[in-house]
C-alpha positions in Angstrom: 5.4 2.0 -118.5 7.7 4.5 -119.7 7.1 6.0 -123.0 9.6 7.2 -125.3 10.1 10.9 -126.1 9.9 12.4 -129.6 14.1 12.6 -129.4 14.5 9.1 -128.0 12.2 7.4 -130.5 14.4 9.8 -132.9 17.7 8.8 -131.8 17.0 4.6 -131.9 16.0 5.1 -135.6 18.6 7.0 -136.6 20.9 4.5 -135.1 18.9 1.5 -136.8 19.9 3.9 -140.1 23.1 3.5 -139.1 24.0 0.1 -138.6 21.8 0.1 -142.3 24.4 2.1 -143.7 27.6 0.2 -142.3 25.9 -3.3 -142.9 25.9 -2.4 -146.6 29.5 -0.9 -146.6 30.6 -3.9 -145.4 28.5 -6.0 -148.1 30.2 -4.0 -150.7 33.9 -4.4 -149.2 34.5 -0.9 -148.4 33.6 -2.1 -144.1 36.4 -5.4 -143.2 34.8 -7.6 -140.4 37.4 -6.4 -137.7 36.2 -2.9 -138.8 32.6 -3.9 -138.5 33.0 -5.9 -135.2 32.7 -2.8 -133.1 30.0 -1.5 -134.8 28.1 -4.5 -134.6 28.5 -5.3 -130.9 27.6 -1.9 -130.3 24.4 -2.7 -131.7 24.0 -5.9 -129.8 25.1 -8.3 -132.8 27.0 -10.9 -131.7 28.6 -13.8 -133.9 28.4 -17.4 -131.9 28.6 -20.7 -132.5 26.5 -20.8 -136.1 24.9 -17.7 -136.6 24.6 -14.6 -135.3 23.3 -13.7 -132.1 21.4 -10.3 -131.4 20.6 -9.4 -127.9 17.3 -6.6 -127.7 17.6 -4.3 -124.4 14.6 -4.9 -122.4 15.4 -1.9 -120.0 14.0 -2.8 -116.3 12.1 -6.3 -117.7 8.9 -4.6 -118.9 7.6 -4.9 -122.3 4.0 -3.7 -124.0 1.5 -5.8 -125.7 2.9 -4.3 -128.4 6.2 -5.0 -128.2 5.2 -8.4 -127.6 3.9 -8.3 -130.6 6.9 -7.5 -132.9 8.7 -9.6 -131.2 7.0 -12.0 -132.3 7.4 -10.7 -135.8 11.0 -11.2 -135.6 10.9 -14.3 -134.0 8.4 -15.6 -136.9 10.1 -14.3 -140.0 13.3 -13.2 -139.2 15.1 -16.2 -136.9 15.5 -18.3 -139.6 18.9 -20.1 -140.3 19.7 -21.3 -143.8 18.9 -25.3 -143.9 22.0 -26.2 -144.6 23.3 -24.4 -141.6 20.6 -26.2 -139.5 21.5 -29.8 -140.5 25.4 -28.7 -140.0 24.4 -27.9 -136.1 22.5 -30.8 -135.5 24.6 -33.0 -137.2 27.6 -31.9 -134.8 25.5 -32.4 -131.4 24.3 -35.4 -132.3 27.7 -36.2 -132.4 28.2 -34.9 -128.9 25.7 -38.1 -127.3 22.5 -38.5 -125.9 21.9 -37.0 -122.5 20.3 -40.3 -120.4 16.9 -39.6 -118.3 17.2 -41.3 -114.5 15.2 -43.8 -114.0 14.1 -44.6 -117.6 15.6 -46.2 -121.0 15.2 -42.7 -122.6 17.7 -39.9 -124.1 17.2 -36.5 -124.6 19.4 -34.5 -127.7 20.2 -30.9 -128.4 16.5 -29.7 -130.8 18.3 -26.6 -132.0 15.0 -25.3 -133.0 14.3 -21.4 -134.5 11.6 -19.3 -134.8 11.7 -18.4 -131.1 13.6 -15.5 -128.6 15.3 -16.5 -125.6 14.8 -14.4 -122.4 18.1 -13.7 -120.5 18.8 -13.9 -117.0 19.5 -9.6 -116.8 16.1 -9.7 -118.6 16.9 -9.0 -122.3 15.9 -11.1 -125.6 17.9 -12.7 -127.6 17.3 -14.5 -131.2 20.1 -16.5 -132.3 19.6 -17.5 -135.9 19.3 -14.2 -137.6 20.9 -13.9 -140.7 23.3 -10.8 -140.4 22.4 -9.4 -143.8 19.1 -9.2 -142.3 20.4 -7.3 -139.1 19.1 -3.8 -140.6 15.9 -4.6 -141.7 15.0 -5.9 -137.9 16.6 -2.8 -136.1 14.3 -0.8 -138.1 11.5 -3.1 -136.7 12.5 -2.7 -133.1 12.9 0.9 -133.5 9.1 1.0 -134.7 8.4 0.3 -131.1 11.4 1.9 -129.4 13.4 -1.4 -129.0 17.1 -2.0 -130.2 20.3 -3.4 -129.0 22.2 -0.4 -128.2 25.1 -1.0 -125.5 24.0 -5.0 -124.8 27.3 -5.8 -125.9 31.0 -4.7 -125.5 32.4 -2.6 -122.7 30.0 -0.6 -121.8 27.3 -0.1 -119.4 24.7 -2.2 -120.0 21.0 -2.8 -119.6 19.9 -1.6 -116.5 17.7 -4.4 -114.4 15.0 -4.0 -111.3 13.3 -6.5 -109.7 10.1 -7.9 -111.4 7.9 -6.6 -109.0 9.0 -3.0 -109.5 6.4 -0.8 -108.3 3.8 -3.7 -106.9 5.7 -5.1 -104.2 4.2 -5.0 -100.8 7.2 -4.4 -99.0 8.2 -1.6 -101.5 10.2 1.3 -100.2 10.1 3.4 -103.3 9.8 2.2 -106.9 13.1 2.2 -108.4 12.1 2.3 -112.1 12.1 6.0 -112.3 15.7 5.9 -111.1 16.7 2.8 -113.4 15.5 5.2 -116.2 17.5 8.1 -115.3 20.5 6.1 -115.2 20.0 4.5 -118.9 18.9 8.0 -119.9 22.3 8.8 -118.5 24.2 6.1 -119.3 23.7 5.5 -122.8 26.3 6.4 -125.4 27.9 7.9 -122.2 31.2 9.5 -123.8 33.5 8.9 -120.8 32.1 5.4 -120.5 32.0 3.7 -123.6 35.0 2.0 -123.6 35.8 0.4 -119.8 38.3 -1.7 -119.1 35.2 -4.6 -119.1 31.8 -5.0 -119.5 29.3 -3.5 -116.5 26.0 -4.1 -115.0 23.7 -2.2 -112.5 20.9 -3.3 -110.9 18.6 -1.8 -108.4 16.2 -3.2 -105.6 12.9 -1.1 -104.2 11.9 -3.4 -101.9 13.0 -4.7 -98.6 13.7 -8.0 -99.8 16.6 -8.7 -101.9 14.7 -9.6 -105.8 17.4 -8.4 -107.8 20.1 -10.2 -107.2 22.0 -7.4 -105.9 25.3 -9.1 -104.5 26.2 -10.2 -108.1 26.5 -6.9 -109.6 29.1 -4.6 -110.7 27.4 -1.9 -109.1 24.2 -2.1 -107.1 21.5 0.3 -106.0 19.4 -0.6 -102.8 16.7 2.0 -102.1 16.5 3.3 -98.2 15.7 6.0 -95.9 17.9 7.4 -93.7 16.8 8.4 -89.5 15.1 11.7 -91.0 13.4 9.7 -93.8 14.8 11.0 -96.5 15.2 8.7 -99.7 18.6 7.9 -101.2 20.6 4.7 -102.0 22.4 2.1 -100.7 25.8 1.2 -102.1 27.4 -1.9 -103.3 30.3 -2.3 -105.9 32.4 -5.4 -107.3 30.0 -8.1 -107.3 30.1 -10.5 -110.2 30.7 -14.1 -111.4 32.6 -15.6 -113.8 36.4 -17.1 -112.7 36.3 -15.6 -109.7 32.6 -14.8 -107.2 32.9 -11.6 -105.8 30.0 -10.7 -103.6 29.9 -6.6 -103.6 31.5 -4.1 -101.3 29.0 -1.8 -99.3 30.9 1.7 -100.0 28.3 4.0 -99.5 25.6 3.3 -96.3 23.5 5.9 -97.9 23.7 8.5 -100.8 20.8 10.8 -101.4 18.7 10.4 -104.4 19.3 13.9 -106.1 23.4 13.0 -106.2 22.9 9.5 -107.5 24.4 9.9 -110.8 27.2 12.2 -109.6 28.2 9.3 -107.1 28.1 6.7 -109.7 30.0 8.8 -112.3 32.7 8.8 -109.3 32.7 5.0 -109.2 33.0 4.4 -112.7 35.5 6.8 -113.3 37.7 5.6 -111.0 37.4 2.2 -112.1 38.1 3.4 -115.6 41.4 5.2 -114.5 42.5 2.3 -113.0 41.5 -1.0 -113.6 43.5 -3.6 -115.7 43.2 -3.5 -119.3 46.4 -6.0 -119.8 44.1 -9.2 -118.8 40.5 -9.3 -119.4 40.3 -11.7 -116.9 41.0 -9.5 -114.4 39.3 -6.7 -116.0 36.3 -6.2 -114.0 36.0 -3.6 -111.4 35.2 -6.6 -108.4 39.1 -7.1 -109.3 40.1 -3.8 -108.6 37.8 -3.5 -105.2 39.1 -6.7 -103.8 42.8 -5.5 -104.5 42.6 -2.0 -103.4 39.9 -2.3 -100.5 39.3 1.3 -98.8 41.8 3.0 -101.3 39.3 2.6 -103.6 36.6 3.8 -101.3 38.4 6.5 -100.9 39.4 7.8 -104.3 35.1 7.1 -105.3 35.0 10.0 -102.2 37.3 12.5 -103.5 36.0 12.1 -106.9 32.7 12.7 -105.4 33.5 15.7 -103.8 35.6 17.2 -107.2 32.3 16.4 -109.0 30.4 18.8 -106.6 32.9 21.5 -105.3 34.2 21.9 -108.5 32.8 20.7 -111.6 29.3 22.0 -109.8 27.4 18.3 -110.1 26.4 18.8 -113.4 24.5 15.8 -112.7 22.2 16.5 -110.2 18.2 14.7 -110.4 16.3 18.0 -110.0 12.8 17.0 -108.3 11.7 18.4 -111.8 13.7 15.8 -114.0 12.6 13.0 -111.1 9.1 13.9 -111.6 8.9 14.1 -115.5 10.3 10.5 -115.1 8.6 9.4 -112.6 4.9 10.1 -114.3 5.5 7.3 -116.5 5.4 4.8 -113.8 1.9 5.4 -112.3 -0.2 2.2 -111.9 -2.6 1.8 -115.2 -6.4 2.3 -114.9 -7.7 -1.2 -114.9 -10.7 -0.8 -117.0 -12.9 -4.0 -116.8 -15.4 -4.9 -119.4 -19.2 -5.0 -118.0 -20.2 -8.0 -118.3 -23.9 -9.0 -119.5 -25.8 -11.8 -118.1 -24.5 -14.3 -121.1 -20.7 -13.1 -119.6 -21.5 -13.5 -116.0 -22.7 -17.1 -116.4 -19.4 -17.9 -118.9 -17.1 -16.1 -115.8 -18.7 -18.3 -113.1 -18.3 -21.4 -115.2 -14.7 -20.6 -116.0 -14.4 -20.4 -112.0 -16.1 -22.9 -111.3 -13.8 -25.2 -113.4 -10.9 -23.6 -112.5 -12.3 -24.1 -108.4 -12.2 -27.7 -109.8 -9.0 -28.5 -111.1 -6.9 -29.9 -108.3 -4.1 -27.8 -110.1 -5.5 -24.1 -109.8 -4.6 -24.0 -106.0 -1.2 -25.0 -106.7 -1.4 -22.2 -109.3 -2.5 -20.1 -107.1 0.4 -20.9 -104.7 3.1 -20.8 -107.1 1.9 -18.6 -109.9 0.2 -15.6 -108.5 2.1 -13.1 -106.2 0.7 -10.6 -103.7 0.3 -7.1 -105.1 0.4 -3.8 -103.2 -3.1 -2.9 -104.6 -5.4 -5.5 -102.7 -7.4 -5.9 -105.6 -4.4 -7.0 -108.0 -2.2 -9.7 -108.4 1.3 -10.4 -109.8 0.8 -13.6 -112.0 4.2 -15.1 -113.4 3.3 -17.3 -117.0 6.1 -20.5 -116.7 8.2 -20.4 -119.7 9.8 -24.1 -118.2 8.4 -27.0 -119.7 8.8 -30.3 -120.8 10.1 -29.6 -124.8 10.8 -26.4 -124.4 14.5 -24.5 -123.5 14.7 -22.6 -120.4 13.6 -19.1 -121.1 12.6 -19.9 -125.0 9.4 -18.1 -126.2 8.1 -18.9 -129.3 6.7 -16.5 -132.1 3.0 -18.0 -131.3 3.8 -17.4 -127.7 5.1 -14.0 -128.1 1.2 -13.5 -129.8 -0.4 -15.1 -127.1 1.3 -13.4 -124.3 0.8 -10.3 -126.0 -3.3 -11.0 -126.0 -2.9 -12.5 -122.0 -1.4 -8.8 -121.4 -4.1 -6.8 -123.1 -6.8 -8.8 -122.0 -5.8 -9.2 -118.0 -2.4 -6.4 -117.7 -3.3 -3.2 -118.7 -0.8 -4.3 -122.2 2.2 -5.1 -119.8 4.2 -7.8 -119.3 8.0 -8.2 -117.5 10.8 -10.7 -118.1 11.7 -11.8 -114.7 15.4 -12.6 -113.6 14.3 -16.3 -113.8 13.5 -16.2 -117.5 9.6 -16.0 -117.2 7.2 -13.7 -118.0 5.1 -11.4 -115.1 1.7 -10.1 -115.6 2.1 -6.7 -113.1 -2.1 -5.8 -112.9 -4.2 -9.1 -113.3 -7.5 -8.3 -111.2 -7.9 -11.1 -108.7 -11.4 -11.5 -110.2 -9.8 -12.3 -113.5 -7.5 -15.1 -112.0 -10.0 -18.2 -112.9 -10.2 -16.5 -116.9 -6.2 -16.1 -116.8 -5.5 -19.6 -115.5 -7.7 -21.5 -118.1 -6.1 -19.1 -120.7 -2.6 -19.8 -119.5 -3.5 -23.5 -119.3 -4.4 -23.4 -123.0 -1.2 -22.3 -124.1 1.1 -24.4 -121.7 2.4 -21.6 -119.2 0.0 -22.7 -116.1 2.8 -25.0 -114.9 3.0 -24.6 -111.0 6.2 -25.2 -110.6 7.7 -21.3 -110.3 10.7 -21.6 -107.6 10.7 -25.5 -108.1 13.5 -27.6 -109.4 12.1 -27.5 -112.9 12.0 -23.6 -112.8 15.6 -23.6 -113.8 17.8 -20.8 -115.5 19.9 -22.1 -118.0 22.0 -20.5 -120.7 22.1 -21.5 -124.1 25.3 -23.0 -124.0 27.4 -24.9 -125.9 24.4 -25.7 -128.2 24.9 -22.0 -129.6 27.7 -20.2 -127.9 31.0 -19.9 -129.1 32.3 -19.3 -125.4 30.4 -22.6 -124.3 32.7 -25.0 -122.8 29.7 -27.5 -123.2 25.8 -28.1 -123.6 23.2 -27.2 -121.4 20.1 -27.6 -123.1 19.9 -31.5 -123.1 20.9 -31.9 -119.7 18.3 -29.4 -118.1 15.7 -31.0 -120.6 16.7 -34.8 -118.9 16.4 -33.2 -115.5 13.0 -31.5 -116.2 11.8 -34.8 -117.6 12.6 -36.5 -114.6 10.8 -34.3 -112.2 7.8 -34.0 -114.2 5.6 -35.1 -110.9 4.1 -32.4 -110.0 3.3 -33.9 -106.4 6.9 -34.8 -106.1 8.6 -31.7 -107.8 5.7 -29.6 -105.3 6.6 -31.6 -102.4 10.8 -31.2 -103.0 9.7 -27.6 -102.3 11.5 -24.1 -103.3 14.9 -24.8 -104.7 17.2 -23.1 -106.8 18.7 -25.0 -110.1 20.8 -22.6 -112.1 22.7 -23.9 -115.1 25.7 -22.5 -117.1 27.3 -23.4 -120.0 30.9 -21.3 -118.9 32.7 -19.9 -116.6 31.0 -16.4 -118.1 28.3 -17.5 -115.7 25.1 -16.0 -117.9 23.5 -18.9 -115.8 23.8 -17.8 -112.6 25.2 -21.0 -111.7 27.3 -19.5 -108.5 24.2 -18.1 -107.0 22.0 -21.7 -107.4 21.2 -23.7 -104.2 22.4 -25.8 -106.7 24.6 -24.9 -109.7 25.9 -26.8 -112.9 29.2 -25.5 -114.1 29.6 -26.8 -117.8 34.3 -27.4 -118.3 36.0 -28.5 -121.2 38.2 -31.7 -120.1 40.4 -32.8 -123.2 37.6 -31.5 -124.9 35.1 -33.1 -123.8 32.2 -32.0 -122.2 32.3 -32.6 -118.0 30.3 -30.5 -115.8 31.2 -29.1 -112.2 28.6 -29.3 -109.1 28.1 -26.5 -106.7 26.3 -26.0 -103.6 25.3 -23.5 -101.8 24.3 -20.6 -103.2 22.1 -17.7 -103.2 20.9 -14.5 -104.5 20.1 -13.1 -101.3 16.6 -13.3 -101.2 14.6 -14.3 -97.7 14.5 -18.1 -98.6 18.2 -18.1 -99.2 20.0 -15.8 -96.7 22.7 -13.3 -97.8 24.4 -13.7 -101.6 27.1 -16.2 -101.5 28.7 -18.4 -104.0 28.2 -22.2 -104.1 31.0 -24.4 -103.5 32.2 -27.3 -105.8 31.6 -30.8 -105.0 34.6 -32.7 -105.6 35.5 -33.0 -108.6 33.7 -32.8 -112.2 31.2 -35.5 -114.1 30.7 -36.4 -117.3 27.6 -35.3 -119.1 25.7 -38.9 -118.8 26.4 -38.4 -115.1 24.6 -35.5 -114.1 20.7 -36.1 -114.2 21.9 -38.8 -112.4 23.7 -36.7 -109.4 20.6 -34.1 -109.1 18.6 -36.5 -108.2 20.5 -38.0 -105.6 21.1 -34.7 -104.2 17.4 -34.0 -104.3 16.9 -37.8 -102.5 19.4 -36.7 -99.9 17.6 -33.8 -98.7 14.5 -35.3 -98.5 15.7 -37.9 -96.8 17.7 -35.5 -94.3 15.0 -32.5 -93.8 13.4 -31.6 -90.7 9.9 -30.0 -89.8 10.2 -26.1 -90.3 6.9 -25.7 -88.2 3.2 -24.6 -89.6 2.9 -28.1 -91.0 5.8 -27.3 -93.5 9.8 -28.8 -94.2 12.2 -27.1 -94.4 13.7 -26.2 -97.7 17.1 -27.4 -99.8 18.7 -24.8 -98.7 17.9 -24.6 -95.0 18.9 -28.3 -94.9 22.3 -28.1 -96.4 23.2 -25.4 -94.0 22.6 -27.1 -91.3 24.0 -30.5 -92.1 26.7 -29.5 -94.2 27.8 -30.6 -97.5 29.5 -33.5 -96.4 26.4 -36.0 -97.1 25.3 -34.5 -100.5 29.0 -34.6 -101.8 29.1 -38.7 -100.5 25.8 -38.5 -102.5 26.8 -37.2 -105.7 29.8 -38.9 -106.1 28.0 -42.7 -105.2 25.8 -41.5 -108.0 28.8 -41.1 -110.3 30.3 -44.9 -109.5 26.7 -46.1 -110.1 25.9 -44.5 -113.4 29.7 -45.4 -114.7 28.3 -49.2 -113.4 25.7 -49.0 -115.1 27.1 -47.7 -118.4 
């Protein structure tokens, strides 16, 4: 893991000093709100539905034990909403209706719980029930450990995301986390870049398989080698969600390594001279690529060349700067306790046990990923359960994860694109210890990639941009596909829920995606199939498309699950004893029969109600 310099660990504490100092300016009157808005969302302090909301920059996924750990702190004694404030919330989505389970008499409700973080889809954490009169005291916290929420807000660039298996991965071309660091190094409290016509977001992928969601990004990185083998980059610009899926524009086949910054500085400069600032809707840079085409290509070219003829690429990565970086990365020593006689017997009990449970072989399966050292593994704890948010950690689990790390990861842990935590160096002899300590705490679900692995934003539960809930409606679908054997034999399939058209859901890129709309002001929810992130399950990125038109909240459990019946009824072998998956299906028979499906299931649910 990287460590923080002597100057970075300086610069995020004078900055938590900072926000201390204009936090009290505006308590006294001397700061107005609209002066302190800025300041705050340059901190990552945003205002939503009934608190604040602070997002943490979790640069690249990877957190220490220790990290973990005050995390955990925060979670535990600072997300703590006044109780009045509580029963206010709860009152008002109660008011919004039950959320009806398929198949059963029971309703789920919004729990609009505290105490907990909430891991985001670009990896960060976010608490939203923070008091902000106590925003200081927990910047100061975070900067204890090198955290904060510097540029996770506003119009900037933001936290820089890998894959979760930066650095592991078997089919690994280079590790891109040196190079994701080099760019936040250079990126942060960038003066040219501080203020864009829109927010923006890079992303970078080591591996030969697609894990970062590349497509959807504003600018992202894709590590290669040319015919001579030298290293560089790959080049894709004007991806993103939102109103309007943009999948990105290849503009540069291959850029070498050492002129990576100078090359992005050209894109982003030229998207700063002339995107729209008139409409933030049209705002983004995949606006301004999809209008201009190759005359954008080519002014990133000639800016390019400026940058090196004449300004001299100030900006070069020297193999010295590269190195110094790259240092940090190197895999941990995996030191492993000698055991005594009294532990070997314990460790072949646990295994034994574990070699029991009908469950540990789907575990296995699911849970536990391949690792470029043979004698490691990649073990991904489910933060998707029954009672639980998508993606919500509580302070206890922040604690426990934090032990799991020390005691099986060498201290590390990553937030994963899906809104789970990785384990990157578990010793495949440790598997049957981790499993039964996983199980303990209630992240041993085998269900990673299934239909209950969803990503879901917070929604309207808590954001102010929400057009409606998404809590209570992925908590009735999880309920109904608590089967293990069913949700296991369904098979790999991608759920991905949003709240608004902001997309923090991801819910273009789902197999299948729930699109939360305001109709009249009421809560209805959009359908779309389709599409993908770009991995090897799911082909090239590529937005979903809507099926027909919306349904009402007490609708939708319903319509999953006669999409999900659909498929199974309409899959074919895929060979090796297997079916083929969601996705694979749909392709091949079109949507036709899961958009008669979905919209039978709205007529019965209405004749039911």
């Amino acid at each position: 893991m990287y460590q923080y310099t002597d100057f970075d660990r300086q610069f995020v504490r004078a900055r938590a000093a900072q926000f201390r100092d204009q936090l009290e300016r505006w308590q006294a009157g001397t700061l107005s709100d609209e002066e302190l808005r800025p300041l705050r969302l340059q901190n990552g302090w945003y205002i939503q539905r009934y608190a604040p909301m602070a997002r943490i920059s979790v640069p690249y996924g990877e957190l220490s034990s220790k990290q973990l750990r005050t995390l955990a702190i925060v979670a535990r004694d600072y997300d703590r909403p006044a109780p009045e404030l509580l029963q206010e919330a709860q009152e008002k989505q109660l008011a919004l209706g039950p959320v009806p389970i398929p198949g059963t008499d029971r309703t789920v409700v919004s729990k609009l719980e505290y105490g907990y973080g909430h891991f985001s889809t670009r990896t960060n954490v976010q608490f939203n029930w923070i008091p902000i009169t106590r925003a200081a005291d927990v910047m100061e916290l975070l900067a204890s450990v090198s955290m904060h929420g510097i540029q996770t807000s506003g119009n900037a660039i933001r936290n820089i995301t890998t894959e979760a298996l930066a650095g592991i991965a078997v089919d690994e071309i280079a590790d891109p986390r040196p190079f994701a660091e080099i760019i936040r190094q250079w990126a942060a409290l960038h003066p040219e870049f501080v203020v864009l016509p829109r927010t923006f977001k890079i992303a970078l992928n080591g591996a030969r398989e697609d894990r970062a969601a590349l497509g959807w990004y504003d600018i992202s990185l894709q590590l290669a080698k040319n015919e001579a083998g030298t290293l560089g980059f790959k080049v894709l610009v004007g991806g993103g969600m939102g109103r309007t899926p943009v999948i990105g524009t290849v503009v540069r086949e291959f850029i070498e390594w050492q002129h990576l910054l100078s090359y992005l500085e050209a894109c982003i400069r030229v998207y700063n001279q002339y995107g729209r600032r008139d409409n933030v809707w049209k705002a983004r840079i995949k606006i301004l690529v999809k209008a201009e085409g190759q005359r954008y290509i080519d002014k990133v070219e000639e800016e390019f060349r400026q940058i090196l003829e004449i300004d001299g690429a100030p900006h070069t990565i020297t193999q010295a700067e590269y190195d110094r970086i790259a240092a940090q990365f190197v895999a941990p020593e995996i030191k492993r306790a000698a055991r005594d006689a009294a532990g070997t017997q314990v460790h072949a009990i646990i295994r034994t046990d574990a070699e029991a449970d009908p469950q540990y072989d789907r575990w296995l399966q699911r849970n536990v990923l391949p690792h470029r050292n043979p004698q490691l593994r990649a073990v991904v704890l489910s933060f998707k359960r029954l009672g639980q948010n998508p993606g919500d950690c509580t302070a206890d689990q922040f604690d426990a994860v934090a032990e799991l790390a020390d005691r099986f990861s060498a201290g590390e842990a990553r937030v994963t694109h899906q809104q789970n935590l990785l384990l990157p160096w578990v010793h495949q002899d440790d598997l049957p210890e981790l499993y039964a300590a996983a199980r303990k705490l209630g992240l041993a679900r085998s269900n990673i990639g299934l239909i209950t692995d969803m990503i879901a934003c917070p929604g309207g539960d808590f954001c102010s941009l929400a057009n409606a809930r998404s809590l209570p409606i992925a908590e009735a679908i999880t309920e109904r596909f608590q089967d293990l054997d069913e949700e296991h034999d369904i098979g790999e399939i991608d759920l991905n829920f949003s709240g608004c058209i902001n997309s923090c859901g991801h819910h273009h890129a789902g197999h299948i995606g729930i699109l939360g709309v305001d109709k009249d002001g009421k809560e209805w929810y959009q359908i779309t199939l389709g599409g993908s992130n770009g991995t090897h399950l799911s082909g090239p990125a590529t937005p979903g498309k809507i099926v027909g038109p919306s349904f009402a909240k007490e609708e939708v459990p319903t319509v999953i699950e006669a999409l999900i019946d659909t498929y199974r009824q309409l899959r074919q072998p895929a060979g090796d004893g297997k079916l083929e998956p969601f996705i694979a299906t749909l392709r091949r028979v079109g949507h036709d029969p899961f958009k008669a499906a979905a919209n039978a299931a709205r007529f019965i649910e209405r004749e039911i109600a």
